[in-house]
Structure formats: C-alpha cells, structure tokens
C-alpha positions in Angstrom: -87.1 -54.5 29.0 -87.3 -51.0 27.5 -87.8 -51.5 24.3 -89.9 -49.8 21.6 -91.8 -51.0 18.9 -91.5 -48.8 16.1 -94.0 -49.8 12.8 -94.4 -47.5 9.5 -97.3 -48.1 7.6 -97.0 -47.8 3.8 -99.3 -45.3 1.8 -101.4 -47.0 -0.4 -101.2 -44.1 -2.8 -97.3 -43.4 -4.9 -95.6 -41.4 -2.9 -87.4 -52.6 13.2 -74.3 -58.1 14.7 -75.3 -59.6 17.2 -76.9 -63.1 16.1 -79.1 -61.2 13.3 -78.9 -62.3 9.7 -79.1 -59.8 6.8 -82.8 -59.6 5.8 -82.8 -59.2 2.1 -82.3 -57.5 0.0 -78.8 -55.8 1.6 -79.7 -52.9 3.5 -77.1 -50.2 3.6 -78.1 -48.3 6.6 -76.7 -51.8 8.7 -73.8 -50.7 10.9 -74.6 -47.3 10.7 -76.6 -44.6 12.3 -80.2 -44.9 12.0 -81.7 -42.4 9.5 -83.8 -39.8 12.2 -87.4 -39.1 10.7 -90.7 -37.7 12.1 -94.2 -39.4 11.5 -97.6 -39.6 13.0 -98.3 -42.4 15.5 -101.5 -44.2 15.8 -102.8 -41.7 18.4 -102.5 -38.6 15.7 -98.9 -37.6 18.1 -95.4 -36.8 16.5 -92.8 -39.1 16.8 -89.4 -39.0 15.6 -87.0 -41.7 16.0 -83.9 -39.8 18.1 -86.6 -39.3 20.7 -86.0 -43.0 21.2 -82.0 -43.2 22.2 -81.5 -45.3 25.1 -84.1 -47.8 24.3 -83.7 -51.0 21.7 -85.8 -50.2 18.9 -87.3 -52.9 16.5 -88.0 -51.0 13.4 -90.6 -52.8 10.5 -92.4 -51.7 7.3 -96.0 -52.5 6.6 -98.8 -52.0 5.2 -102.2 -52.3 7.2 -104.0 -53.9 4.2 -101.7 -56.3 3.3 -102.9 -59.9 2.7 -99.1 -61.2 2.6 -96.4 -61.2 5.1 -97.1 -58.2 6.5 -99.8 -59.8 8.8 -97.1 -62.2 9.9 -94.6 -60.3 10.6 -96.6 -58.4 13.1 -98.5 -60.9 14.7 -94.5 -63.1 14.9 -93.2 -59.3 16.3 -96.2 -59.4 19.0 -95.5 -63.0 20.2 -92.1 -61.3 20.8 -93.6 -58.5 22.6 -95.9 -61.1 25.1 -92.9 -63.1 25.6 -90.7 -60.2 27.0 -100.7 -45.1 3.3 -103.1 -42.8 3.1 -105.8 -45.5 4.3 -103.3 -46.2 6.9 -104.8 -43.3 9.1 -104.4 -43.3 12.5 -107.4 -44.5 13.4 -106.9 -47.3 10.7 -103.3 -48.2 12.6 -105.2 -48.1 16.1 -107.2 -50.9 14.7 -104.6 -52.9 13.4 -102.8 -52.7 16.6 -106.1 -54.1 18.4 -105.9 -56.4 15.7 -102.8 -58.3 16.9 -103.0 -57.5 20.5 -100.0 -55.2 20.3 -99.2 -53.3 23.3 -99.6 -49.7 22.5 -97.4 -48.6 25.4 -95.1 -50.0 23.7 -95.4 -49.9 20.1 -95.6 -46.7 18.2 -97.8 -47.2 14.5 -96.1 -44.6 12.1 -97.6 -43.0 8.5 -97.6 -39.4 7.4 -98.2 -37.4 4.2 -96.9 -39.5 1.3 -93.7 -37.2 1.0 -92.8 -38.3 3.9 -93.6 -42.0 4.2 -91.6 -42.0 1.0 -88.6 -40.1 2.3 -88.0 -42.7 4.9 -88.5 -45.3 3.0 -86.0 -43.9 1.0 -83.3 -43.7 4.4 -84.2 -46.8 5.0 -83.7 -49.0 1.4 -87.3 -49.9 1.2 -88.4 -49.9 -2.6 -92.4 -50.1 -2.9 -94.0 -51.3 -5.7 -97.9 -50.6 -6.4 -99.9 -53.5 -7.4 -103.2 -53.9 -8.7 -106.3 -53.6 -6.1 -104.4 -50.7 -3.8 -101.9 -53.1 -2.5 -98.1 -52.7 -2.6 -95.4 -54.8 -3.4 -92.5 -54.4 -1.0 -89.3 -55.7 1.1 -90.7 -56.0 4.9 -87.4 -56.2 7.1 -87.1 -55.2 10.8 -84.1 -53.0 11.7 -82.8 -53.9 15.4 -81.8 -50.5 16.4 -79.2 -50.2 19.5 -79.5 -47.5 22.0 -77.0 -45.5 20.6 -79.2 -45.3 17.4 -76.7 -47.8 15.4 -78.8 -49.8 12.9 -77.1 -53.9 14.1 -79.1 -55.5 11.5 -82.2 -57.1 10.2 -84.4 -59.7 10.2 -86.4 -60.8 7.3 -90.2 -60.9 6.5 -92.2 -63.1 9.3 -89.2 -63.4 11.3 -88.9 -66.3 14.1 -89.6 -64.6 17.7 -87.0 -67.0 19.2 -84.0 -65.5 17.5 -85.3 -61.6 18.5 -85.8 -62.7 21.8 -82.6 -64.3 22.1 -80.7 -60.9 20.3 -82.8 -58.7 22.6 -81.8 -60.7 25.9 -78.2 -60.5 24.5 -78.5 -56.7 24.2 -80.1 -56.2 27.7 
C-alpha cells in the first residue's frame, strides 16, 4: 500500500468521508485541499507535503515529550503501519521513531524553526497551549489525506487501528 506517514512534532518553545469521524474539535481544512508546507524530517531532509500526491497520507500532531496521548496515538498509528519543538530535533525524532518501531521508509518525522511549526499548525487548526514543565497542551488529530491532496477527514487522539485500516483498504 503506498502510503506515507507524515508526523509534525510540536516545538516545545511558543512559536494525518469515507468511514472517518470528525476528530474534535471541527477542523476546517476537512473536504478541502491540504494546506502544502515544508519541514525538516527526522534525517535533517526537506519535505513538503505536495511532494506526496499520489500516495494516502496519514497526517498527526505530536510532541516527542509528551506523557499524554501523544505516545498512543503513535504507537495505535504503528500497529496500523505493521498491519498493512525545538527539543524535537531530528535526531530527537529518529529516536522516537525507534521508539515505537515505526518504519522510517515510510513515515516522515516533521519539526522546523518555530515560525514554521507554528504556521502549519496554524493551516491545519491546531491550537497549542504551553504548560508548566516544557510540555504542551494541544488537539492531536490525524488528517487522512487522499491522493489528490483532499483532506477526507480525521480521526481523534489514540485512534482505533481497525477503523484506519478499514478506511485505508477502502481507499486502495
């Protein structure tokens, strides 16, 4: 299945239709074109999302510290995978990748200056929050993204790998 793992890692400083249900809170890039940006993957590379068209791309926000959902929503996104911030560096995203086992031919871990990491969250209706400690307070949805770029939908925070796999086989 060509599909690509797309994962933006939140600075810690301020600064992924069909059967899916709405992750909340509304996101109003749903059932539109998916807002284009350019980060730096784990591997210190470029990557902007365009580049992608032609493959289904799951889309998620985290944070590589996070103590919260942000664990499980990876390690639920890489069950899905084996079945088919500033301290978020590269090399600190290369080691949360190893971390959950995640396939890096597949998966692309995305951070970038603050401006940046800010501006997409921005595109993509993400509102961070900073909390006491360095951690962050924010909305962890994963945007299914067709291959046309079109945004389908979301699921929420530590979503169920039955239901992507099910969307994704639909898709194929």
């Amino acid at each position: 299945m060509h599909l690509l793992w797309l994962t933006i890692g939140l600075m810690t400083t301020p600064l992924v239709a069909v059967g899916i249900a709405a992750a909340e809170p509304p996101f109003p890039v749903i059932h539109k074109p998916a807002p284009d940006f350019v980060l730096i993957d784990q591997d210190g590379r470029q990557i902007r999302l365009t580049q992608f068209r032609g493959k289904l791309v799951l889309l998620t926000f985290f944070y590589a510290n996070c103590t919260d959902v942000c664990p499980l929503t990876t390690a639920a996104l890489a069950r899905v995978q084996r079945a088919d911030p500033l301290r978020d560096t590269p090399a600190a995203l290369r080691a949360y990748a190893k971390r959950y086992q995640a396939d890096r031919r597949g998966w692309h871990f995305l951070t970038g200056d603050p401006q940046a990491v800010a501006a997409v969250h921005r595109r993509y209706s993400i509102e961070v929050r900073p909390l006491a400690g360095g951690l962050q307070d924010h909305a962890v949805p994963t945007f299914l993204i067709d291959r046309t770029g079109m945004v389908l939908g979301a699921y929420g925070a530590n979503p169920d790998p039955a239901d992507i796999i099910q969307d994704l086989t639909r898709l194929h």
